[in-house]
C-alpha positions as CSV (number, residue, x, y, z in Angstrom):
1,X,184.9,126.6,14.8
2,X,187.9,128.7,15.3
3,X,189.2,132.2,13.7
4,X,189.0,132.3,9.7
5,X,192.5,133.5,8.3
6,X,193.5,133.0,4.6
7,X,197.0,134.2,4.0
8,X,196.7,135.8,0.7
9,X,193.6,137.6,-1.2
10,X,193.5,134.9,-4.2
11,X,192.7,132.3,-1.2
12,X,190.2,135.1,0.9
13,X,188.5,135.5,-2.8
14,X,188.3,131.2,-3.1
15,X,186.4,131.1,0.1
16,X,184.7,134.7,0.5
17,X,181.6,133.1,1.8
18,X,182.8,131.1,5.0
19,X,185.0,134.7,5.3
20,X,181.8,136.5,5.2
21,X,180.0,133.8,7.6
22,X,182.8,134.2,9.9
23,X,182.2,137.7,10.0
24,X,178.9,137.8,10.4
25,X,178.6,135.3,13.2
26,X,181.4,137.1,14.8
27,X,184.2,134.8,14.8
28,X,187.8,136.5,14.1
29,X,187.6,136.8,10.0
30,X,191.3,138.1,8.6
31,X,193.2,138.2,4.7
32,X,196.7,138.7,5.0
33,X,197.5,141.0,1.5
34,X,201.6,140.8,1.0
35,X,202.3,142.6,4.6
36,X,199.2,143.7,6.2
37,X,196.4,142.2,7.9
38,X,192.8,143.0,7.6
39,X,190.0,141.8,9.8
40,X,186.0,141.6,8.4
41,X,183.4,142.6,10.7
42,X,180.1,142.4,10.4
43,X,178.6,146.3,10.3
44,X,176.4,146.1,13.3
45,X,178.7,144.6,15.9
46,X,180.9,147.6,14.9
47,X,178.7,149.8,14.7
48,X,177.3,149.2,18.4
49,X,180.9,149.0,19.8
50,X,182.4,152.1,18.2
51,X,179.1,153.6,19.5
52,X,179.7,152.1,23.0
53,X,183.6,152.9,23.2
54,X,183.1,156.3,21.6
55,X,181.4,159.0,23.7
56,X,180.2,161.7,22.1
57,X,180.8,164.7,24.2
58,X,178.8,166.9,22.4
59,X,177.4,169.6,24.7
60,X,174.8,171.9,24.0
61,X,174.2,175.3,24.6
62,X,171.3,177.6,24.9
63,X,171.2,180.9,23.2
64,X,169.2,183.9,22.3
65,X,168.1,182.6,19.3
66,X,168.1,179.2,19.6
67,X,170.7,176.1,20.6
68,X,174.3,175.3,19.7
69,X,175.9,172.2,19.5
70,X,179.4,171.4,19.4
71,X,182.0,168.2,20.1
72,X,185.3,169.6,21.9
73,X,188.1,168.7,19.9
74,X,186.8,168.4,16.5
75,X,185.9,170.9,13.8
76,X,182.0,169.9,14.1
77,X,179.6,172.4,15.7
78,X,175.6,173.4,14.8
79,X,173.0,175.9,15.3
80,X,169.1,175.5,15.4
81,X,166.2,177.6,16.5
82,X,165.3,174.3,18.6
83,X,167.2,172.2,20.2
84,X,165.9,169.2,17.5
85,X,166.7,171.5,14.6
86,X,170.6,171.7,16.4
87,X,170.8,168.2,16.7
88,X,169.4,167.3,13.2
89,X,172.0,170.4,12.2
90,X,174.9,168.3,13.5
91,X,174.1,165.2,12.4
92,X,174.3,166.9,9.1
93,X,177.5,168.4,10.0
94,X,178.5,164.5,11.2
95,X,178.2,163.7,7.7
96,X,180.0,166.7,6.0
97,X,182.9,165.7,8.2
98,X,183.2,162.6,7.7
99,X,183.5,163.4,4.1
100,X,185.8,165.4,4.4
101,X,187.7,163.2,6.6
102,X,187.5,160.7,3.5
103,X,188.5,162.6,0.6
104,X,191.5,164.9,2.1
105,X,191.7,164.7,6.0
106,X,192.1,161.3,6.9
107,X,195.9,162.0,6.8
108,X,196.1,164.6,8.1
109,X,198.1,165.0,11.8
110,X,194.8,166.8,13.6
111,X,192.5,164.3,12.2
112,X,194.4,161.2,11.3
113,X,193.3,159.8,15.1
114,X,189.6,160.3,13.9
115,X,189.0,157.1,12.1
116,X,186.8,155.3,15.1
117,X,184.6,158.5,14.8
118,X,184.6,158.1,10.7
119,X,183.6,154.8,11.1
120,X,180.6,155.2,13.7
121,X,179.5,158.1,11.7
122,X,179.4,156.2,8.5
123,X,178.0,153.1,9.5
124,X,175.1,155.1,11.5
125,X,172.0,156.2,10.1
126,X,170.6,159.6,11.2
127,X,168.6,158.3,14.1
128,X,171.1,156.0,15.3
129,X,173.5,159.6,15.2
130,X,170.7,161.3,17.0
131,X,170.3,159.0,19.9
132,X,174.6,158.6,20.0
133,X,174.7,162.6,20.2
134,X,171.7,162.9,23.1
135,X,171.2,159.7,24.3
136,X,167.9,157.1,23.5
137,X,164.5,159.4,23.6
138,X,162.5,158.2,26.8
């Protein structure tokens, strides 16, 4: 079977379920809506490849009174008394961004770049955050 494309929403809406089946097998699965083009994906697949093509670069630092966590570049950073409590800190702070990024930020210059990051962090749950921030737990 090849690529699943219907040219106008009316037609995507007719056939929605070999759209989604498309999608979730991962065959190319696109609407054209007057003059854009938008592709369905099934969450996981993107999930695991924004995950793969997306490093994390968080680095953590020991303090004093605990850890800090922070991702050069963005606005994101944590603090625990243990490292666990940083990391579940920013995973929170994951979240809160990504909100943000929704409702206000999402055009904005500094941020408008961001949206791979949105995505992952949306599509994640708080473990699968956890091991993209330090890596799988041996």
């Amino acid at each position: 079977m090849t690529a699943v494309h219907f040219d106008s929403y009316t037609d995507a809406r007719a056939h929605l379920k070999a759209l989604l089946d498309a999608a979730e097998r991962g065959r190319v699965a696109t609407v054209r809506r007057e003059s854009s083009t938008t592709a369905l994906v099934d969450v996981d697949r993107l999930r695991r490849y924004l995950a793969a093509v997306t490093p994390s670069r968080a680095q953590a630092v020991p303090e004093a009174d605990g850890w800090s966590i922070f991702i050069p570049g963005l606005p994101i950073a944590a603090d625990g008394r243990t490292f666990n409590e940083a990391v579940t800190e920013m995973v929170d702070a994951l979240r809160e961004y990504a909100e943000d990024w929704q409702d206000h930020l999402l055009d904005a210059p500094n941020h408008h770049e961001n949206w791979g990051l949105v995505q992952l962090i949306s599509l994640s749950d708080d473990d699968q955050l956890r091991e993209w921030l330090v890596g799988k737990a041996r």
